[in-house]
C-alpha positions in Angstrom: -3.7 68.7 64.0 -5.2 67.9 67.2 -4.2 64.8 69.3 -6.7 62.7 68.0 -6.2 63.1 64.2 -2.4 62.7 65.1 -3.1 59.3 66.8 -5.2 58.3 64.3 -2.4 58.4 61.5 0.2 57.3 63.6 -2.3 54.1 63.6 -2.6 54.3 60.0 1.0 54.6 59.6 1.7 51.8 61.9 -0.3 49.6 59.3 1.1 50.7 56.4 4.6 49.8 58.0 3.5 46.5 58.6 2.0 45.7 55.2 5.3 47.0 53.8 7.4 44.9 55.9 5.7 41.7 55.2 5.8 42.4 51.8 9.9 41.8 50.9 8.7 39.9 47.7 6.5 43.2 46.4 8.2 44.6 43.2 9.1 47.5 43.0 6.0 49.2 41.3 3.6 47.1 43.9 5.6 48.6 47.2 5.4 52.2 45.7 1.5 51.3 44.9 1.1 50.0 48.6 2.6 53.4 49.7 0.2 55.7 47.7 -2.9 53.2 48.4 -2.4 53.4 52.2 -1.3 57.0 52.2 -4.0 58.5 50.2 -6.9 56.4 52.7 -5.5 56.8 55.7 -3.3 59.8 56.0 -5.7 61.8 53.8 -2.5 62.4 51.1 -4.1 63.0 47.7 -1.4 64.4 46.0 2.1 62.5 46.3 5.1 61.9 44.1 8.0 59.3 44.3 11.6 59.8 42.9 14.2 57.3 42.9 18.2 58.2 42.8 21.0 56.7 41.1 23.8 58.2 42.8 26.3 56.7 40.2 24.8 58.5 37.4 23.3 61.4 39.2 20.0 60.5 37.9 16.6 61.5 39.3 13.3 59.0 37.9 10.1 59.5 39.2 8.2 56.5 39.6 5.0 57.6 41.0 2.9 60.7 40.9 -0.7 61.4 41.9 -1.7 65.1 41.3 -5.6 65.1 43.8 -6.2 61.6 43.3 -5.3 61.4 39.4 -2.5 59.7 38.8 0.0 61.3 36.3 1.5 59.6 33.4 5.0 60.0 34.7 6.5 59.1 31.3 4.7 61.2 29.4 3.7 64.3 30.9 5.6 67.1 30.7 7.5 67.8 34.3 8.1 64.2 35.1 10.7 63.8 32.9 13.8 61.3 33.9 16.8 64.0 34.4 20.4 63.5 35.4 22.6 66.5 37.0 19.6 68.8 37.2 19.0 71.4 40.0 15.2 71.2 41.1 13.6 70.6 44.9 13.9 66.6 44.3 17.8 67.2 43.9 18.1 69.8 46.8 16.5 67.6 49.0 18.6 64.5 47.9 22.3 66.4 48.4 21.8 68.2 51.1 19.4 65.2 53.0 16.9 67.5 54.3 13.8 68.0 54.4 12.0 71.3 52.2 8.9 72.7 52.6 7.3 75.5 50.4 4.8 76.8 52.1 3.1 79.4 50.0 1.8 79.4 46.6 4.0 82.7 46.3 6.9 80.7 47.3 6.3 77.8 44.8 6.4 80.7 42.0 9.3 82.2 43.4 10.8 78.3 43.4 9.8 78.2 39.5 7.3 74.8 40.1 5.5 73.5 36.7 2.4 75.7 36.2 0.4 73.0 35.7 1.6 71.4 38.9 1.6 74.7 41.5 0.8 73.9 44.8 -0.3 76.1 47.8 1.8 73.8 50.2 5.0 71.6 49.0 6.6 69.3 51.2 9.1 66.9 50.5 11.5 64.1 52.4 14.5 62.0 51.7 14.0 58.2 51.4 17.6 57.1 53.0 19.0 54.0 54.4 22.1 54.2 56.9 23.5 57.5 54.9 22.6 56.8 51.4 19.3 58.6 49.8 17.6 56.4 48.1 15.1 59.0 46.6 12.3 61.3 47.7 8.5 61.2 48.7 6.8 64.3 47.9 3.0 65.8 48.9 1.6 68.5 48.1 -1.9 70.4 48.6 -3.6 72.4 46.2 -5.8 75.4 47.4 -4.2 76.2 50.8 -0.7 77.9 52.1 0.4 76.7 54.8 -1.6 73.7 55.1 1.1 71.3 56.7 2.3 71.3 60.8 5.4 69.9 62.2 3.2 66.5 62.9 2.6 65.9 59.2 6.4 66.3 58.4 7.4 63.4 61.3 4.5 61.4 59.7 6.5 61.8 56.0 9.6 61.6 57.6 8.5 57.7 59.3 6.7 57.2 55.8 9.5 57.6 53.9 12.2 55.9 56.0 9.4 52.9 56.0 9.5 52.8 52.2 13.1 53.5 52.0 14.0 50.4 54.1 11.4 48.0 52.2 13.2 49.3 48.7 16.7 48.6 50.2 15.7 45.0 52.0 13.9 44.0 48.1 16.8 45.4 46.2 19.4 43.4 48.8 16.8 40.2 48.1 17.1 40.2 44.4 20.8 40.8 44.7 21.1 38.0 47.0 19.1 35.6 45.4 20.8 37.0 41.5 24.2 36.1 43.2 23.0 32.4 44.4 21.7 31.7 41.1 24.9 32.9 39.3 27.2 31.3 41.8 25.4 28.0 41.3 25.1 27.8 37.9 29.0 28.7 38.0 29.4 25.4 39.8 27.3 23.3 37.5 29.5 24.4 34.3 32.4 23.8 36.2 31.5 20.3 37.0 30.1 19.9 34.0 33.4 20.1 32.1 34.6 17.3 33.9 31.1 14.8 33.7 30.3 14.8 29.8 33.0 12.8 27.3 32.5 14.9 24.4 30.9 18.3 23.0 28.0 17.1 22.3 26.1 15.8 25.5 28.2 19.5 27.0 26.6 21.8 24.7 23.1 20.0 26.1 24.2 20.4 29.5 24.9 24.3 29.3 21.8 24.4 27.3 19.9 22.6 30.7 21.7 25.1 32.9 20.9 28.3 31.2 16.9 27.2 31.2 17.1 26.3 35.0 18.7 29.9 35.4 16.3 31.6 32.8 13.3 29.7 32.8 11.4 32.2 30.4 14.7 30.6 27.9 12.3 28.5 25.6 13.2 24.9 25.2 14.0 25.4 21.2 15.5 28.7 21.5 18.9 28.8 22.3 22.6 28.3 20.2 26.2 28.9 20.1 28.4 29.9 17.6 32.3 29.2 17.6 34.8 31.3 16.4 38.5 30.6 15.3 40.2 33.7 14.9 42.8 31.7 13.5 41.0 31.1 10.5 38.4 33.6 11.1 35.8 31.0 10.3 32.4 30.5 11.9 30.4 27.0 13.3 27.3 26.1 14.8 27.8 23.1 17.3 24.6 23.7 19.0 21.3 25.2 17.7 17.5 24.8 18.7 15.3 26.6 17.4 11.4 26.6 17.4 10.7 27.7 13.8 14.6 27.0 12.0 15.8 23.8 11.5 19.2 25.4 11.0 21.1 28.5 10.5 22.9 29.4 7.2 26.5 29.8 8.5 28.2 31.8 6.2 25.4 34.4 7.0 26.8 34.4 10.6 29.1 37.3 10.3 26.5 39.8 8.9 24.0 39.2 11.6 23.6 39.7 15.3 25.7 36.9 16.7 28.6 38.1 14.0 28.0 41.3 15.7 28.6 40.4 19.3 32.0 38.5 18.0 33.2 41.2 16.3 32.6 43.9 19.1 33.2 41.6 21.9 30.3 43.0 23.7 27.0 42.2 25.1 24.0 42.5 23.1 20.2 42.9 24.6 17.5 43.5 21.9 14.5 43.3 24.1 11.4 44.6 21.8 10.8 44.3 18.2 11.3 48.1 18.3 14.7 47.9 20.1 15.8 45.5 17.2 14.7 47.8 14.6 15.9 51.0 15.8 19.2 48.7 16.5 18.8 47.9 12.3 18.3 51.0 11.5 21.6 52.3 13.3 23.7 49.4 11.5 22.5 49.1 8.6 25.0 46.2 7.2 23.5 43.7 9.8 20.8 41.9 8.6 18.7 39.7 10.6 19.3 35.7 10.2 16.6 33.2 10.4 13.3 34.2 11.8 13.4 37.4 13.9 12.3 37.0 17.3 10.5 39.1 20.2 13.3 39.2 22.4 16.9 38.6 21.8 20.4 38.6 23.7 23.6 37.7 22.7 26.9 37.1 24.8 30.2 36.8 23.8 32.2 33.7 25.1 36.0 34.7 26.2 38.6 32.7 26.7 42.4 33.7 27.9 41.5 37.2 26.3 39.9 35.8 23.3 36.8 36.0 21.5 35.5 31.9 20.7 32.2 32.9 19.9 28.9 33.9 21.6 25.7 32.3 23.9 22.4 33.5 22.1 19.1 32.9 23.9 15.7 34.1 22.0 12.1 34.7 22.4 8.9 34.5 19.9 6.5 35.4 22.4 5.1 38.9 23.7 5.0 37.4 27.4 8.7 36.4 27.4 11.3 39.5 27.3 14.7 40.0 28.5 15.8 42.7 30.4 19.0 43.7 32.3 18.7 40.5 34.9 19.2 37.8 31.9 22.0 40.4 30.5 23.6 40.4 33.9 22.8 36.6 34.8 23.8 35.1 30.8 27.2 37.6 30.7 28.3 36.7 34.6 28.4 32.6 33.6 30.0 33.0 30.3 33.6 33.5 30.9 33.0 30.1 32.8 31.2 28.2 29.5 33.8 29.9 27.4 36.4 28.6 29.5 34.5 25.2 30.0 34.4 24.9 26.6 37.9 25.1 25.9 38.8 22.8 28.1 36.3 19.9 26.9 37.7 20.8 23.0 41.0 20.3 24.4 40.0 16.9 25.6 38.5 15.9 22.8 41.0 16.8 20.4 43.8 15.0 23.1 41.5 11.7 22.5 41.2 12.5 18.6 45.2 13.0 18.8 45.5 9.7 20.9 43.5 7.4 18.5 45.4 8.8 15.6 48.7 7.6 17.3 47.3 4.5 18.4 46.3 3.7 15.0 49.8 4.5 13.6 51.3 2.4 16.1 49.1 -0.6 14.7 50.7 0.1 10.9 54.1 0.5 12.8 53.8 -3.3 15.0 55.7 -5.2 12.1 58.9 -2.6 11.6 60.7 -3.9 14.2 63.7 -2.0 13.0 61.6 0.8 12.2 60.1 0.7 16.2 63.6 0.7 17.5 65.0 3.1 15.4 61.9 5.3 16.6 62.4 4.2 20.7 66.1 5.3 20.2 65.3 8.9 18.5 63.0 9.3 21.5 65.2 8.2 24.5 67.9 10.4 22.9 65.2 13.6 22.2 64.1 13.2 26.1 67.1 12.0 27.7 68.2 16.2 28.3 65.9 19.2 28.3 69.0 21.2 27.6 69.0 19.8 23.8 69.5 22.6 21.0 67.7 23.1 17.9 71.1 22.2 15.8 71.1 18.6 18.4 67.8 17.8 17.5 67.9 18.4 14.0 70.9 16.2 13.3 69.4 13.8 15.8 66.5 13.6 13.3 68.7 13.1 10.1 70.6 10.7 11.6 68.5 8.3 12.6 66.1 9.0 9.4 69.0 7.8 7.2 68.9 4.1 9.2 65.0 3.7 8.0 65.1 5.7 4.4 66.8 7.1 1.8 68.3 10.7 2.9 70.4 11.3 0.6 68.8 14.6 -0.1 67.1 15.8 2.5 66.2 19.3 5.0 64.4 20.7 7.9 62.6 23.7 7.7 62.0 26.1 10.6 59.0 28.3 10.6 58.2 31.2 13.1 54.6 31.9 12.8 55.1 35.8 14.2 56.7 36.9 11.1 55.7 34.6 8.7 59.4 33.2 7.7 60.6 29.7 6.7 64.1 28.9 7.6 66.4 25.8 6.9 68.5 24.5 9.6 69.7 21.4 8.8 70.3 20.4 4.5 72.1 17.5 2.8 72.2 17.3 -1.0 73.9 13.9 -2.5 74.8 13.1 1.4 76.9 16.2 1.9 75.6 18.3 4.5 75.8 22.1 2.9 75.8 25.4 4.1 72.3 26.4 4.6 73.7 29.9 5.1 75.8 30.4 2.0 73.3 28.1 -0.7 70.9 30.5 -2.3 68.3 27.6 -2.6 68.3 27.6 1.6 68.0 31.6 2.4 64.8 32.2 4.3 61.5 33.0 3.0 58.5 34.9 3.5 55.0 34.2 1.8 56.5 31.4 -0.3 54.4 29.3 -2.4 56.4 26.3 -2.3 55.6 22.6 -1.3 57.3 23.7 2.5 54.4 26.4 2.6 51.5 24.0 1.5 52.6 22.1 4.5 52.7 24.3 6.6 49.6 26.5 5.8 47.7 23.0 5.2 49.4 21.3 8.6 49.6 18.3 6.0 52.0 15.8 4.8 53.1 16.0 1.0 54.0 12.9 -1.0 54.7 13.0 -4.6 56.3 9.5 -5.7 56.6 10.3 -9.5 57.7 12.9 -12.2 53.9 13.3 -13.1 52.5 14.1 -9.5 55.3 16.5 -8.8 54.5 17.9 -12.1 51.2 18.1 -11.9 51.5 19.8 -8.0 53.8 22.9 -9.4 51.2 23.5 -12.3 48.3 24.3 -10.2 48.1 28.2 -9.5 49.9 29.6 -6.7 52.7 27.0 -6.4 56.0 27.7 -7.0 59.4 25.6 -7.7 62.5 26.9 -5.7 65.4 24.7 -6.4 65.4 24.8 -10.4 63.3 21.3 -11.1 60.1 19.3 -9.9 61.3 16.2 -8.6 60.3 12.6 -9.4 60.0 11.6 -5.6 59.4 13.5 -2.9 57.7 13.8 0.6 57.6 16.1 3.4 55.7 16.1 6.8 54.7 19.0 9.6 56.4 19.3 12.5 53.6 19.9 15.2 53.7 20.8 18.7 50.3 22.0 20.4 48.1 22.5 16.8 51.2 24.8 16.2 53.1 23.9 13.1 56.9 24.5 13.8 58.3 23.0 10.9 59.0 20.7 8.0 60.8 17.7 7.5 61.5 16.6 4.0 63.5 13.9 1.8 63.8 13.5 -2.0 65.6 11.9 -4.8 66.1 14.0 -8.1 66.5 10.8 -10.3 63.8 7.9 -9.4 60.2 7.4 -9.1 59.3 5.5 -6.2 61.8 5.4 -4.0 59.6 6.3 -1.0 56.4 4.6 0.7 53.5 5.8 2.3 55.2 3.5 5.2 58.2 5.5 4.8 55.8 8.9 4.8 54.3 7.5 8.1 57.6 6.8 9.8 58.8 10.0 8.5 55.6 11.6 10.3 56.5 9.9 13.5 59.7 10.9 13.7 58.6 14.6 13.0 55.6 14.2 15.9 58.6 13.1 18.5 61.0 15.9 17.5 57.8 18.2 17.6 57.7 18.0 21.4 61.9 18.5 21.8 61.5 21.4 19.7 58.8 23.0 21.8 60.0 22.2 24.7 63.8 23.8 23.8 62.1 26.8 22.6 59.8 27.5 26.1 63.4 26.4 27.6 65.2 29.0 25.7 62.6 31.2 26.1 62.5 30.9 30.2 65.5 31.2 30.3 66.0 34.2 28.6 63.1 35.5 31.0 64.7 34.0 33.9 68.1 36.4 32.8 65.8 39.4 32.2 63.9 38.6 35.8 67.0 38.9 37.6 68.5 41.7 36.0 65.7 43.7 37.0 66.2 42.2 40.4 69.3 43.4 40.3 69.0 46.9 39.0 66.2 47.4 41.7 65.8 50.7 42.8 68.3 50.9 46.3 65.6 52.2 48.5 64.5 48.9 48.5 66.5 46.8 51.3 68.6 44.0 50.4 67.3 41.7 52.8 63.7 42.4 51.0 64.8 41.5 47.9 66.9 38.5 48.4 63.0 37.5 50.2 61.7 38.3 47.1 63.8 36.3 44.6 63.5 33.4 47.6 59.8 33.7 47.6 60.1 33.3 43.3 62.2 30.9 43.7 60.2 28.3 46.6 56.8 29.3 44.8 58.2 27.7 41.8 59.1 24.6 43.6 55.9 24.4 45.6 53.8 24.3 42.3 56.1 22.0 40.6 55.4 19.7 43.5 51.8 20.0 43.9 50.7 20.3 40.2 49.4 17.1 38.5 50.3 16.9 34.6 49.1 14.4 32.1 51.8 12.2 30.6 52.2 13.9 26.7 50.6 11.9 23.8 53.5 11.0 22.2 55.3 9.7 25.4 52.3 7.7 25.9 52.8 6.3 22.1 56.4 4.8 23.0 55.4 3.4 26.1 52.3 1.8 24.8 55.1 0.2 22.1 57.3 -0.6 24.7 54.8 -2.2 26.8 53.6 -4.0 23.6 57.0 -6.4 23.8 57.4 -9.1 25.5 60.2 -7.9 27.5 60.5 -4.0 27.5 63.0 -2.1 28.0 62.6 -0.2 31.6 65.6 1.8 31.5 63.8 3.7 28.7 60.5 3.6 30.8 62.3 5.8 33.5 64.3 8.1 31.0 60.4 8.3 29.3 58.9 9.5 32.9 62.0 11.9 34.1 61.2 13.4 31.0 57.5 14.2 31.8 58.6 15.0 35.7 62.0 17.4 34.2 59.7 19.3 31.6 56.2 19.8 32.1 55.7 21.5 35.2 58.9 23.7 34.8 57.9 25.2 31.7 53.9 25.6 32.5 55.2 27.9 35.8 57.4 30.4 33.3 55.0 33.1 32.9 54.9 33.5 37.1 58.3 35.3 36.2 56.5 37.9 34.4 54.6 39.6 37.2 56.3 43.0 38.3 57.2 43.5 42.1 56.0 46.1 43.3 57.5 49.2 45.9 57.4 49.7 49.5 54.0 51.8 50.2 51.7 52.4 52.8 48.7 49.2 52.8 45.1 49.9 53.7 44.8 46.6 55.1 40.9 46.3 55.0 41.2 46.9 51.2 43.2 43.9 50.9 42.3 41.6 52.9 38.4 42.3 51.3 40.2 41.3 48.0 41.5 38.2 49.1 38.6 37.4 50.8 36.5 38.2 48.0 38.8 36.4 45.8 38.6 33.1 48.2 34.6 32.9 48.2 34.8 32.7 44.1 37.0 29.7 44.2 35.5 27.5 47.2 32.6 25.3 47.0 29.5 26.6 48.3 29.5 25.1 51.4 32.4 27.0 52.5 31.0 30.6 54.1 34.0 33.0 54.1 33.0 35.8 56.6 35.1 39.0 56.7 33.7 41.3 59.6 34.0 44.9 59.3 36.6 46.6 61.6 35.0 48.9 64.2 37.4 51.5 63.6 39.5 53.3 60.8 42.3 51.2 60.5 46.3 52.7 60.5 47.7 52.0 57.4 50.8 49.3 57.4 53.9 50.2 55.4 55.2 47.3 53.1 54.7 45.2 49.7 51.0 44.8 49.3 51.7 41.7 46.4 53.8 40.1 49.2 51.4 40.5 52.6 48.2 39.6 49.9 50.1 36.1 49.0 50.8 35.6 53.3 47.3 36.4 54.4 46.1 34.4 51.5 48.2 31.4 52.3 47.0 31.3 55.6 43.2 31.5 54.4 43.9 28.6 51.9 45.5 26.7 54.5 41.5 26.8 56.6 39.9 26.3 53.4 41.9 22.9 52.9 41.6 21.8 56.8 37.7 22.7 56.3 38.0 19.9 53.5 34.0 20.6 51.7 32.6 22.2 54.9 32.5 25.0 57.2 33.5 28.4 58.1 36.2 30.9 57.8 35.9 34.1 59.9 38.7 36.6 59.5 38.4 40.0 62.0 41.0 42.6 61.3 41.8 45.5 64.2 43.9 48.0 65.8 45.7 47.0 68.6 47.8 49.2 71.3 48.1 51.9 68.4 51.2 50.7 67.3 49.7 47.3 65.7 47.2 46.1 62.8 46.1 42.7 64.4 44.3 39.7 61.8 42.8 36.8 63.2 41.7 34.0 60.7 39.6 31.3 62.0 38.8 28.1 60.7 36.0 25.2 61.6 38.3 22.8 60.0 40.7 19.9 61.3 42.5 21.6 64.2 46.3 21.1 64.9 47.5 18.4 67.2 49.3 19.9 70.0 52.9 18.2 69.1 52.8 19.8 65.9 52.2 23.0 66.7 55.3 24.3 66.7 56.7 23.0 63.4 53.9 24.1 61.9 55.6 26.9 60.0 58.8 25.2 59.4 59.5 24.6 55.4 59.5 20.9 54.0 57.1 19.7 57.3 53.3 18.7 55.7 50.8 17.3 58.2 47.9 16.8 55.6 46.7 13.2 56.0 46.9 13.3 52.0 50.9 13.4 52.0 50.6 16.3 49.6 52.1 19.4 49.9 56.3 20.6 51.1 54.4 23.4 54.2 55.6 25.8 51.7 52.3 28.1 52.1 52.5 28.8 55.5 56.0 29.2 55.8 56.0 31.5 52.8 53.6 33.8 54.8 55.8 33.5 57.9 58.7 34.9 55.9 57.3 37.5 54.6 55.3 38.7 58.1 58.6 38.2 59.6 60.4 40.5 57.1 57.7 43.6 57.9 58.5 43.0 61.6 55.6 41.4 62.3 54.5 37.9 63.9 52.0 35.1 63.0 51.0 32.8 65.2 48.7 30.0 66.9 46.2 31.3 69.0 43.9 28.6 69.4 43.6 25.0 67.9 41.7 22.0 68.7 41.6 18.7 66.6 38.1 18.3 64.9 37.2 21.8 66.0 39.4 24.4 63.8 42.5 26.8 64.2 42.8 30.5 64.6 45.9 32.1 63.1 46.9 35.5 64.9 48.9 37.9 62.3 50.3 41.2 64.1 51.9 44.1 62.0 53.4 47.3 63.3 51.9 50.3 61.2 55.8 51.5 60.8 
């Protein structure tokens, strides 16, 4: 090539690098177009092929081919075949990241090429950015050996590193503009949870955020189903559809969306044919409603559960779902799942709260009734330490001042194993051994009146020989205690939509001798004792855990230093009391019941209103921090500290707002590993983190750099854009129990926490630099022994 031809295409190159770089919002296909368009005219390459690589799967796919101008049918003809862990020139060139040339026609046999494809001359390069191949560009020449120079391979070479880098920089776009779009829509069901009052206008508003992330999502076309494992039963809450006015329900489990919740996967039909062949392969789904163009189904989890599944649909030929509505619809909803869960929890609180309101309104003329009631409660919350056997005769004891209890028992029912078990009994006003009396053994799968109740979470009443006759003749109910009775009642004991009981009263001689006002006392007294009994099981139960926890702590393995572990159990320990000071709790419904009463007199009892709110403070918090015991403590081992700190920082930017940038800058060298508890330096470096992120307060920056120093040291530096640190404060910054937040919130316990346990490696944390309204920059050092 002589000196003029060689400018010449370094001129044409130079174009085609231009038009590539301006294009960053080409698709794919149009950038490997542009390539062949400008090679072909102005670098006189008639014959070129394109391969892409997925290194994860080892999989070679040509994109492009042009075989002297014609372009090949790279799907269909034979040779261009898609092909993972094969050995051809396209892989040779892509593992060893050089270039290969085939010079010869007699070398391309030798190299076994495609007969219908043998070229004279062969040359190929690898398409890489930094040290990744992205793929290879091929050219070839039919008709002469030896027809390409040393020039023409630099020319390929700058071609292909041109094209790599336009792939990479639209591939980093899409993934850039994917993640915005997720991130946000995150957001908006986040705050959507809190801004709509019931299901209803939230279903709509999920609805509104899945079209502004998917706009091809028609208008009509979109649903969720619920499912409650519980009861295994299917609903619809939501459902637009352009051609159904409704879907049949009970066909739910035999179609798609029944599919998704039973598999607890993902499901992308995007072609007719894909939902055929997808038919034909499960051949017990059937389709449901009018089958669409397009279809995807994801399934909503919640705490490890399946609740149902997000189904968005498509009855046109232009609108079809690929991988990016899989990828954006599955990545938002563990958020809607979770969303949704809390907004039924409200709901159901508020359903909960009008049914005792409207109790309380039958209860405003039993003033004995409303004492007897405020007593039972002050007693019930008065000590969290109260026993099952204390509440229960609690219960019957103040039972007997409102109704006859002559006869009367509490049933205890453990959902796990599916027994009923009496713990309290009284027969003709003698209390009786509930462990000796045959009629009082536990049971399994009765069919009793207790069993209706609790399978029905209903109250019984049966105030005459014929009801209570009439009850045992229906099929499936049983008699226990030798006769039907002529009145009876019973009522659940619920705690949490968890039935943990029954209490029930009876006489074996008269009709009539109980109320529906007596049922509905009876029923309030069973929805107080519901929350003791809860709430002395989770004690029981963290207790226990608590006795387990420290036995382990104590049988630790003795390679692990005593002064760690007594850290350890201290850093348990102030963790719990840090949450317990900082959470926020809503006051339980039925405390709020018998306050509203109290409130309701004309001069109410405060005394009670304070045992009322130690209860809430003693009980709440405490119990909802047990399952912190739990997590397992790990051993001494040697930290990759850029590993973690990337975790926690990647962990950080999914919980701010968006307005908060976390950067975390890549260390210049290999870092020297640190030897410690990586649980224990996560939560220190993490405390310090949160600690910017609350002094940034909506907006700003948090840079964290991570280093070697002297080659004895690991050295962190987290900055923040936040607050800053007034100079007299500085030093008790780290000291336990001193807060500076202007909010009053907060014991200091985070940053001495992370003090403690930098301290215990041997290492220091300090305040490098602060200035008020400007941020704070936290200096961690760690030896790497």
């Amino acid at each position: 090539m002589d000196s003029s031809q060689y400018n010449q295409k370094i001129t044409a190159l130079f174009e085609v690098g231009k038009k590539l770089s301006a294009g960053i919002r080409l698709s794919e296909p149009e950038i490997f177009d542009l390539i062949y368009q400008q090679a072909s005219e102005r670098l006189e390459m008639k014959s070129l092929s394109i391969a892409l690589y997925d290194e994860v799967t080892d999989t070679v796919r040509f994109v492009l081919a042009y075989a002297d101008g014609r372009q090949v049918d790279v799907e269909r003809e034979e040779g261009w075949e898609t092909r993972t862990g094969a050995d051809g020139k396209t892989e040779e060139i892509i593992h060893t990241k050089k270039i290969l040339y085939v010079p010869t026609l007699e070398e391309a046999k030798k190299r076994k090429f495609h007969p219908k494809y043998l070229p004279n001359s062969w040359l190929g390069v690898p398409m890489m950015v930094s040290k990744n191949v992205l793929g290879v560009i091929a050219t070839y020449h039919y008709g002469q050996d030896n027809f390409y120079e040393k020039d023409d391979i630099q020319i390929l070479l700058t071609l292909a590193d041109m094209a790599a880098i336009a792939i990479q920089n639209l591939r980093l776009y899409n993934e850039h503009t994917k993640r915005t779009a997720e991130l946000s829509a995150a957001y908006e069901v986040s705050k959507a949870t809190y801004q709509v009052e019931n299901l209803k206008d939230f279903y709509e508003k999920i609805h509104a955020i899945v079209q502004e992330l998917m706009p091809s999502a028609a208008e009509n076309n979109f649903y969720i189903v619920l499912y409650d494992s519980d009861t295994e039963k299917y609903s619809l809450p939501y459902f637009k559809d352009e051609y159904d006015d409704e879907l049949p329900v009970d066909k739910i489990e035999g179609g798609l969306a029944g599919y998704v919740i039973s598999k607890g996967i993902q499901l992308l039909l995007g072609s007719p044919e894909e939902r055929e062949q997808f038919l034909k392969e499960h051949d017990k789904i059937r389709t449901v409603g009018k089958p669409s163009k397009s279809w995807l189904g994801v399934p909503l989890k919640a705490s490890g559960k399946i609740i149902g599944v997000l189904v968005v649909k498509s009855y046109s030929d232009n609108i079809r779902y690929g991988k990016s509505e899989e990828d954006i619809l599955g990545f938002i909803s563990e958020q809607i799942a979770m969303a949704i869960e809390r907004v039924r929890a409200e709901e159901e609180l508020r359903k909960h709260r009008d049914r005792l309101e409207e109790r309380t309104k039958q209860l405003e003329n039993l003033n004995h009734r409303k004492e007897v009631l405020i007593k039972l409660a002050q007693k019930l919350t008065s000590a969290i330490q109260l026993n099952e056997d204390g509440i229960l005769r609690l219960i019957y004891e103040n039972a007997t001042e409102l109704m006859d209890t002559s006869n009367m028992y509490i049933a205890l029912y453990d959902e796990k194993t599916d027994i009923v078990r009496f713990g309290l009994a009284y027969v003709e006003g003698t209390q009786i051994n509930v462990n000796e009396d045959k009629r009082y053994k536990p049971r399994s799968g009765g069919m009793g009146k207790t069993e209706a109740i609790i399978r029905d979470k209903k109250s019984l009443f049966h105030p005459t020989w014929a009801e209570s006759d009439a009850w045992y003749n229906e099929p499936g109910h049983k008699e226990y205690t030798g006769k039907a009775l002529p009145s009876w009642m019973g009522v659940p004991v619920i705690a949490n939509e968890k039935v943990l009981g029954v209490v029930a009263t009876y006489n074996e001689s008269q009709e009539y001798v109980y109320t529906k006002d007596d049922l509905e006392i009876l029923q309030a007294m069973a929805d107080i004792a519901a929350i003791a009994l809860g709430n002395a099981r989770l004690y029981d139960n963290l207790e226990m855990r608590v006795k387990e926890r420290t036995a382990e702590l104590e049988n630790a393995q003795e390679g692990i230093a005593n002064r760690e572990r007594e850290l350890v159990k201290s850093g348990i320990a102030m963790d719990f009391i840090h949450k317990m000071n900082n959470l926020a709790g809503t006051i339980p419904a039925w405390i709020s019941l018998i306050k509203r009463k109290l409130k309701s007199e004309s001069n109410p009892d405060s005394k009670i209103i304070e045992y009322l709110d130690k209860i809430n403070q003693d009980t709440g918090l405490l119990l909802n921090e047990a399952n912190e015991l739990r997590k397992p403590i790990s051993e001494p081992e040697k930290i990759d500290m850029e590993e973690v700190v990337g975790a926690i920082v990647a962990q950080v930017e999914m919980m701010v707002l968006p307005d908060i940038k976390i950067i975390f800058n890549d260390p210049e060298d290999d870092l020297f590993p640190v030897y410690g508890i990586k649980e224990q330096i996560a939560v220190a470096i993490y405390s310090v983190i949160q600690n910017g992120v609350k002094a940034i307060s909506g907006r700003g920056k948090i840079t964290v750099d991570i280093k070697n120093k002297e080659g004895k040291y690991v050295e962190i530096d987290i900055s923040d854009t936040g607050c800053g640190i007034s100079q007299d404060k500085i030093d008790s910054i780290f000291e336990y129990g001193k807060s500076f937040w202007t909010d009053k919130k907060g014991t200091g316990y985070g940053l001495w926490r992370a003090r403690s346990i930098i301290q215990s490696m041997k290492g220091n944390i300090k305040v490098v630099n602060t200035k008020e309204g400007e941020g704070t920059t936290f200096t961690i050092t760690l030896p790497i022994e």
